[in-house]
ZADREN-774649 format. One record per residue: residue in three letters; x, z, y of N, C-alpha, C, CB in turn. Coordinates in pm, whole numbers, padded with zeros to 5 digits, always signed. Glycine has a CB too. Layout:
N
AlaXZYXZYXZYXZY/...
END
This chain:
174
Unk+12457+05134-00073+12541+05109-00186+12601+04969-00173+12462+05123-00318/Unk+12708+04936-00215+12751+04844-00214+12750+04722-00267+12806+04871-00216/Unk+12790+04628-00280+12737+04519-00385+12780+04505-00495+12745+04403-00352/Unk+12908+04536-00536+13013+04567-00611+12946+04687-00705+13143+04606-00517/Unk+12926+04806-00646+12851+04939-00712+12769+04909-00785+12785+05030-00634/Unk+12654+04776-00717+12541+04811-00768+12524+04686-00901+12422+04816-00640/Unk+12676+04585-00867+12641+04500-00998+12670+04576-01096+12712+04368-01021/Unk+12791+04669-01115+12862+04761-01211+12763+04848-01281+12966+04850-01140/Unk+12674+04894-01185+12591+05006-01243+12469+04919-01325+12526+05119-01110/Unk+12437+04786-01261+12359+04759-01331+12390+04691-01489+12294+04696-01250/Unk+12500+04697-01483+12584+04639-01621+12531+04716-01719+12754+04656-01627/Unk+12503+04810-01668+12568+04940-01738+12685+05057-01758+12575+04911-01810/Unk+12773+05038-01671+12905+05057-01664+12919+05106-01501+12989+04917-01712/Unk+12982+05275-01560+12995+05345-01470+13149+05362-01413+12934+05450-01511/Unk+13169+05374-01290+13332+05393-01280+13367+05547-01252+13401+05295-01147/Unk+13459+05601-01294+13493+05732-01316+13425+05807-01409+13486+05791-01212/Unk+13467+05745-01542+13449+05823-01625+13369+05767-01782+13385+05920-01545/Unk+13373+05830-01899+13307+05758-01993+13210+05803-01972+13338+05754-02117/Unk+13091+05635-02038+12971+05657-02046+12900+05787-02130+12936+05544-02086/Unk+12790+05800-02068+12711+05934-02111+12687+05876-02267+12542+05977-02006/Unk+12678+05975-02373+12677+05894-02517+12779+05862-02616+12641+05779-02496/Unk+12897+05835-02499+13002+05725-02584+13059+05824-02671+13136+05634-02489/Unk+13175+05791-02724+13265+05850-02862+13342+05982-02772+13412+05702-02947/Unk+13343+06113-02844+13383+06197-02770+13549+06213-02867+13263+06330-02753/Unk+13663+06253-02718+13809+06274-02784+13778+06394-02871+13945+06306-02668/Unk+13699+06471-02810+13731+06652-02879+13824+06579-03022+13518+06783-02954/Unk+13747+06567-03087+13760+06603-03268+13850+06565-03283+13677+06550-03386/Unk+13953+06424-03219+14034+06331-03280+14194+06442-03202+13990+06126-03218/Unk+14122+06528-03103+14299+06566-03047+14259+06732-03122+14349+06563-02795/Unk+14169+06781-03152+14214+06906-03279+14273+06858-03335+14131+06973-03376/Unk+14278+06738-03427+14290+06697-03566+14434+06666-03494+14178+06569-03651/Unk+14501+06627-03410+14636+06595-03417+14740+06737-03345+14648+06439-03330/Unk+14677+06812-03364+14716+06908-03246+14902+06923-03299+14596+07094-03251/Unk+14912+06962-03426+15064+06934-03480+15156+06816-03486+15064+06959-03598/Unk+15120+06737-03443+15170+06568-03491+15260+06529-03354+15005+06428-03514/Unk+15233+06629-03257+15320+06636-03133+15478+06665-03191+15260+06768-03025/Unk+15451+06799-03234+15538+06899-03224+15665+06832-03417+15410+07097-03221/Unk+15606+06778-03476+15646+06710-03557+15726+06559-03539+15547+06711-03617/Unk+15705+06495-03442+15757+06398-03416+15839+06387-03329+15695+06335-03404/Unk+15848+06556-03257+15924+06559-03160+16097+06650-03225+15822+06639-03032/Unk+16026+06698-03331+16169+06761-03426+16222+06658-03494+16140+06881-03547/Unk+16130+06550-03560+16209+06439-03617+16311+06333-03528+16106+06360-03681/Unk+16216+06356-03348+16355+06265-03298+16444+06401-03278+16335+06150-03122/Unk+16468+06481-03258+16581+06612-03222+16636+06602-03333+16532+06776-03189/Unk+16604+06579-03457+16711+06576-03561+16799+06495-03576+16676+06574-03661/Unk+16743+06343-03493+16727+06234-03535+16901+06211-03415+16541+06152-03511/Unk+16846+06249-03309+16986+06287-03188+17090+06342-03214+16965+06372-03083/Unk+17029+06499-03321+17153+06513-03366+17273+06514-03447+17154+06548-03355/Unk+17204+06423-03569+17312+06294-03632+17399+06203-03543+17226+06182-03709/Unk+17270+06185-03460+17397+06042-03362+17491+06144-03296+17306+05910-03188/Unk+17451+06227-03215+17580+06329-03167+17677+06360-03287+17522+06487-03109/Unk+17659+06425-03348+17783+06418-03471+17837+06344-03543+17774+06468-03554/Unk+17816+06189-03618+17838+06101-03585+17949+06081-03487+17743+06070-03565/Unk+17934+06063-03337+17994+06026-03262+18110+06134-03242+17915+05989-03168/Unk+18086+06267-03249+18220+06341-03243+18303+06359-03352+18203+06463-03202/Unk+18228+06276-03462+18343+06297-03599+18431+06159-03548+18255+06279-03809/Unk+18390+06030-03514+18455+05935-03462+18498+05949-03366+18411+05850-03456/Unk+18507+05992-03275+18593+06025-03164+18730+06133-03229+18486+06106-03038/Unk+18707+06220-03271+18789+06320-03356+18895+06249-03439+18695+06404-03454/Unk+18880+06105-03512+18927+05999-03579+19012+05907-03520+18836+05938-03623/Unk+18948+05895-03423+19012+05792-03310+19143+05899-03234+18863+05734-03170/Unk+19099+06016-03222+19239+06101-03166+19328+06112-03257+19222+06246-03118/Unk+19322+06148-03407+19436+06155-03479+19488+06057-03521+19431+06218-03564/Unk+19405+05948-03517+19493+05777-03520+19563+05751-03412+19397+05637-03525/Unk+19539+05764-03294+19566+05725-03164+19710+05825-03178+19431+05760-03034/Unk+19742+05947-03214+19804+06102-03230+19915+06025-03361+19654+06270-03296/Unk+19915+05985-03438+20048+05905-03561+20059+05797-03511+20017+05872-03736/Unk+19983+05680-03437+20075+05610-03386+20139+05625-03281+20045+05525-03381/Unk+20153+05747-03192+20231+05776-03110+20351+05859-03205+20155+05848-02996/Unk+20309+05933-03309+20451+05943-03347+20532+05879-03432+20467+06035-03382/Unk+20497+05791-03482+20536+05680-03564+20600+05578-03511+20440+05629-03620/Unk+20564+05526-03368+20627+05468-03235+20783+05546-03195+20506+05498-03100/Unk+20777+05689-03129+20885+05814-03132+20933+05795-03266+20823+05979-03110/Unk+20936+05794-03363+21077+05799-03483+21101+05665-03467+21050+05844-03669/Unk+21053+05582-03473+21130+05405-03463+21190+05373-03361+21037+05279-03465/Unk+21172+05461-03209+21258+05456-03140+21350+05543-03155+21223+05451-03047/Unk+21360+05694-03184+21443+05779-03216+21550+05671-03370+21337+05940-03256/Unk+21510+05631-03448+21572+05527-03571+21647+05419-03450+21415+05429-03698/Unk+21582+05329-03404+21667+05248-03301+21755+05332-03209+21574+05164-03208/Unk+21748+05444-03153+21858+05508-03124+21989+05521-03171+21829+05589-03122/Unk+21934+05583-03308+22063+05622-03416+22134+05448-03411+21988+05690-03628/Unk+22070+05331-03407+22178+05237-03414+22218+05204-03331+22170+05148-03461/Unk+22212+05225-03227+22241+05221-03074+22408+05282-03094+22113+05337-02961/Unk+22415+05402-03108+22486+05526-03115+22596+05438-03195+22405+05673-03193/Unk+22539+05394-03348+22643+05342-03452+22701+05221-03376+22575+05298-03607/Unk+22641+05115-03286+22713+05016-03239+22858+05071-03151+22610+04933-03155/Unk+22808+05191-03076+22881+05269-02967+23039+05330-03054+22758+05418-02905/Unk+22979+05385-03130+23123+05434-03234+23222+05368-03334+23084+05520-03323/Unk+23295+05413-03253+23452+05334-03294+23464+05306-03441+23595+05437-03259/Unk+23435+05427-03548+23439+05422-03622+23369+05346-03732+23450+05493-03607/Unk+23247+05324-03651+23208+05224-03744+23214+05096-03776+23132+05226-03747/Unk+23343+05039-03708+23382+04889-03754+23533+04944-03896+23461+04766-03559/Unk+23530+05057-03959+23670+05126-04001+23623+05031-04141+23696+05343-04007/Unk+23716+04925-04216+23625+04883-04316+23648+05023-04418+23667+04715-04387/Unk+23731+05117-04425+23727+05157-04529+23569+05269-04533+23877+05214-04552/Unk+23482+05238-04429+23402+05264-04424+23363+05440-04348+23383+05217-04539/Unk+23243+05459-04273+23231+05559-04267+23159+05626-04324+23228+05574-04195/Unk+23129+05794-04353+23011+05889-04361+22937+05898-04267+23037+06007-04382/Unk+22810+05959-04313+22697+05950-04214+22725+06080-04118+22539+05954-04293/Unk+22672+06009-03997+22718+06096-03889+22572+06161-03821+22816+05999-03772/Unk+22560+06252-03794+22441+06337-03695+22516+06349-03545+22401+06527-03766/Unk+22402+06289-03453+22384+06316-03310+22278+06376-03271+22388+06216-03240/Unk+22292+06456-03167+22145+06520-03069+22168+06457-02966+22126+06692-03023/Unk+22045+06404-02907+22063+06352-02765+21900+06450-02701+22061+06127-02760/Unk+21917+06435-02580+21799+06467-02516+21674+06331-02484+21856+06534-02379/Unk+21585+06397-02520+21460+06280-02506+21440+06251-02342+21290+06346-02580/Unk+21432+06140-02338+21394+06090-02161+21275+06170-02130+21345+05903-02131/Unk+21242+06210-02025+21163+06313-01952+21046+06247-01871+21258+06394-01855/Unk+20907+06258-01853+20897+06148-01800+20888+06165-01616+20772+06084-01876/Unk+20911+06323-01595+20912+06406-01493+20948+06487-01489+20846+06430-01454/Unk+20997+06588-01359+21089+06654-01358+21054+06792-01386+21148+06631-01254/Unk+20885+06797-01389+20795+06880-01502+20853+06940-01616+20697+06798-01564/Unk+20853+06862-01685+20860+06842-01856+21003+06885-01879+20832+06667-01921/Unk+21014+07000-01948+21104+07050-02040+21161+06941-02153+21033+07166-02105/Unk+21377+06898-02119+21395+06819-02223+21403+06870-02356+21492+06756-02201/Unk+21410+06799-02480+21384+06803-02600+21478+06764-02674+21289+06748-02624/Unk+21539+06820-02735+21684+06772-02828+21596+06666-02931+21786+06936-02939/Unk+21626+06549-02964+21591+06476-03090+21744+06435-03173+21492+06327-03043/Unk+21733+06503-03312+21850+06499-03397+21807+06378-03500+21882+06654-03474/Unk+21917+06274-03465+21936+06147-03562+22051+06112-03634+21919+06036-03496/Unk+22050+06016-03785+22182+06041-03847+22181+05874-03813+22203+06120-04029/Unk+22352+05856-03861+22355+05650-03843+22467+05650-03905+22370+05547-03665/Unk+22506+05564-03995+22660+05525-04034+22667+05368-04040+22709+05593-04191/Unk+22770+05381-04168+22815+05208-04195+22878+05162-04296+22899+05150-04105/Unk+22806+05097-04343+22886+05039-04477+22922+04900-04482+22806+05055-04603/Unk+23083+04904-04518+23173+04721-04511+23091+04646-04593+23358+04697-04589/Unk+23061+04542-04615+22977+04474-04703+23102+04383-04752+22835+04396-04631/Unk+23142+04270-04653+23258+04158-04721+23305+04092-04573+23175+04012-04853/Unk+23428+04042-04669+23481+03919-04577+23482+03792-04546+23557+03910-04578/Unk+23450+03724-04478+23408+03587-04428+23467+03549-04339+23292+03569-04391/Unk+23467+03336-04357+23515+03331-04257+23417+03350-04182+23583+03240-04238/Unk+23492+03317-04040+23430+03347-03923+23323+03233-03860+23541+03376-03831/Unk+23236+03215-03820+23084+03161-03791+23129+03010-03745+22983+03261-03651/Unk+23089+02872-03814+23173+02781-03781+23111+02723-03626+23183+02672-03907/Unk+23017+02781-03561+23007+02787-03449+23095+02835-03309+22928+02830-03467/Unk+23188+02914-03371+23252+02974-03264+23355+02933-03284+23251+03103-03243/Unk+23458+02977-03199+23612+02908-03150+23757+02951-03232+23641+02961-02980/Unk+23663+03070-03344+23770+03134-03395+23811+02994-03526+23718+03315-03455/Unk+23949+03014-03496+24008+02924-03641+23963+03036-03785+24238+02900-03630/Unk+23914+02958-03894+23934+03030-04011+24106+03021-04026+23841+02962-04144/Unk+24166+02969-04043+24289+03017-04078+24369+03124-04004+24358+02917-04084/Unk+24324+03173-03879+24363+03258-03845+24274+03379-03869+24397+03228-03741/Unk+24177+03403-03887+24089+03509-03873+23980+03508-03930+24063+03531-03765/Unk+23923+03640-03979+23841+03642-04069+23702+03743-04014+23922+03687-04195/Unk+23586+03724-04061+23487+03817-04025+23438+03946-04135+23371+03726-03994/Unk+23471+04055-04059+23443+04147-04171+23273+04223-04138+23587+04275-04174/Unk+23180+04212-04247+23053+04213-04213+23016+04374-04258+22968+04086-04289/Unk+22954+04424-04140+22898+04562-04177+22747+04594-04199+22936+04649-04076/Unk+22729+04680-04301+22561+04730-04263+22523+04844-04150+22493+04798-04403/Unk+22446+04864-04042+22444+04964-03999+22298+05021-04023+22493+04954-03877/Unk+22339+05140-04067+22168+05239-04087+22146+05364-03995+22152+05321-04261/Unk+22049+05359-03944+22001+05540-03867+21843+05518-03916+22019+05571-03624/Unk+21859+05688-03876+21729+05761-03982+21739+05853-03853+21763+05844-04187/Unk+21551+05858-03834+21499+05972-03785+21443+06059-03857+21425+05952-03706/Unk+21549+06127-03893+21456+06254-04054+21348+06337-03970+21602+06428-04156/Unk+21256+06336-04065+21188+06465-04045+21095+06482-03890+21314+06581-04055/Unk+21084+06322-03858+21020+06323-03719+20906+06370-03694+21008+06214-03672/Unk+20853+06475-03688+20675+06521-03723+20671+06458-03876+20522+06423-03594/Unk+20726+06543-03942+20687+06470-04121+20659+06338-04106+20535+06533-04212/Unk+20750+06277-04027+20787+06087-04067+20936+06047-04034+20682+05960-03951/Unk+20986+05965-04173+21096+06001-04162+21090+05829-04141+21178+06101-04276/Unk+21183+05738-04056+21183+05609-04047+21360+05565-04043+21088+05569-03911/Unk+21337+05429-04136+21541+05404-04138+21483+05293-04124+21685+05434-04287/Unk+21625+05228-04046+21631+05138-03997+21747+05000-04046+21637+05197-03885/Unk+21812+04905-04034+21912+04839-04094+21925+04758-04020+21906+04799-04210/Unk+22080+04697-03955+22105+04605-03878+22238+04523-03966+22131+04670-03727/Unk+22299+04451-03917+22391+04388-04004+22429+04310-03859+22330+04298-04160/Unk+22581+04353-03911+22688+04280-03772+22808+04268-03817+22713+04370-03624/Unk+22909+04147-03737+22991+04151-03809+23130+04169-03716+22972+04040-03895/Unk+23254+04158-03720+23379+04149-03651+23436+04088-03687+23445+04226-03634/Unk+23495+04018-03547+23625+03910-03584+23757+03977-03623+23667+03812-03450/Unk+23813+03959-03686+23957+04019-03699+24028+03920-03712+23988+04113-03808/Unk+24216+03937-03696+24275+03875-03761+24331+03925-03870+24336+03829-03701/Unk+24389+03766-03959+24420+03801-04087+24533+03836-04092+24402+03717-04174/
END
């Protein structure tokens, strides 16, 4: 026997295993035999709050992420329509114009993708006459600035409708 063995044993203290006598598990693992199976449904319940939870917020985050992409699309479709109104003749006419509707096709972002008509309105209303900006070269006595409002509207863009307002003016003479 060894030397090690034989101080251990003479301790009292056996290795591999509890002493003959000591406190027996039996009684204490009957008595819990359910306390497994209970603590193991309270974390499974417990998981699957946090899973739902997390897919109601994710679900949140897509339809936010989903209006500001279309809310972005009508303010550019709205900046279109004034694009269009700078482009037309008619809208420097002081006696003013009616509102006008254009379709243009939406930029594509590949040669994939089916284009998309987007329908926008834009006009213009004369506001007044002024002289002309004492920065620039025009004489007031010769010429005057006639100031317009310009408006476009993306009606009805995915149920968001966005207008827009610019203000510009023209030199004329008097």
């Amino acid at each position: 026997m060894s030397r090690f063995h034989r101080r251990n044993t003479q301790c009292g203290l056996r290795l591999g295993g509890p002493r003959p006598g000591g406190p027996r598990l039996g009684g204490s693992v009957r008595r819990q035999r359910g306390a497994v199976l209970i603590v193991s449904l309270v974390m499974l319940v417990a998981l699957t709050l946090i899973g739902l939870t997390s897919m109601n917020q994710s679900t949140m985050e897509e339809r936010m992420s989903a209006n500001m992409q279309r809310s972005v699309q009508a303010f550019q479709t709205a900046e279109s329509s004034l694009k269009a109104a700078f482009a037309d003749a008619e809208t420097w006419d002081i006696a003013g114009m009616a509102p006008k509707s254009a379709t243009v096709d939406k930029a594509k972002a590949n040669d994939n993708e089916p284009t998309e008509a987007v329908t926008f309105e834009y006009g213009s209303e004369f506001q007044a006459w002024t002289p002309p900006p004492a920065d620039s070269l025009w004489s007031p006595l010769n010429f005057q600035s006639a100031h317009f409002k310009l408006t476009g509207n993306s009606p009805d863009f995915d149920q968001l409708a966005v207008r827009v307002a610019a203000g510009a003016y023209q030199v004329v003479p008097k």
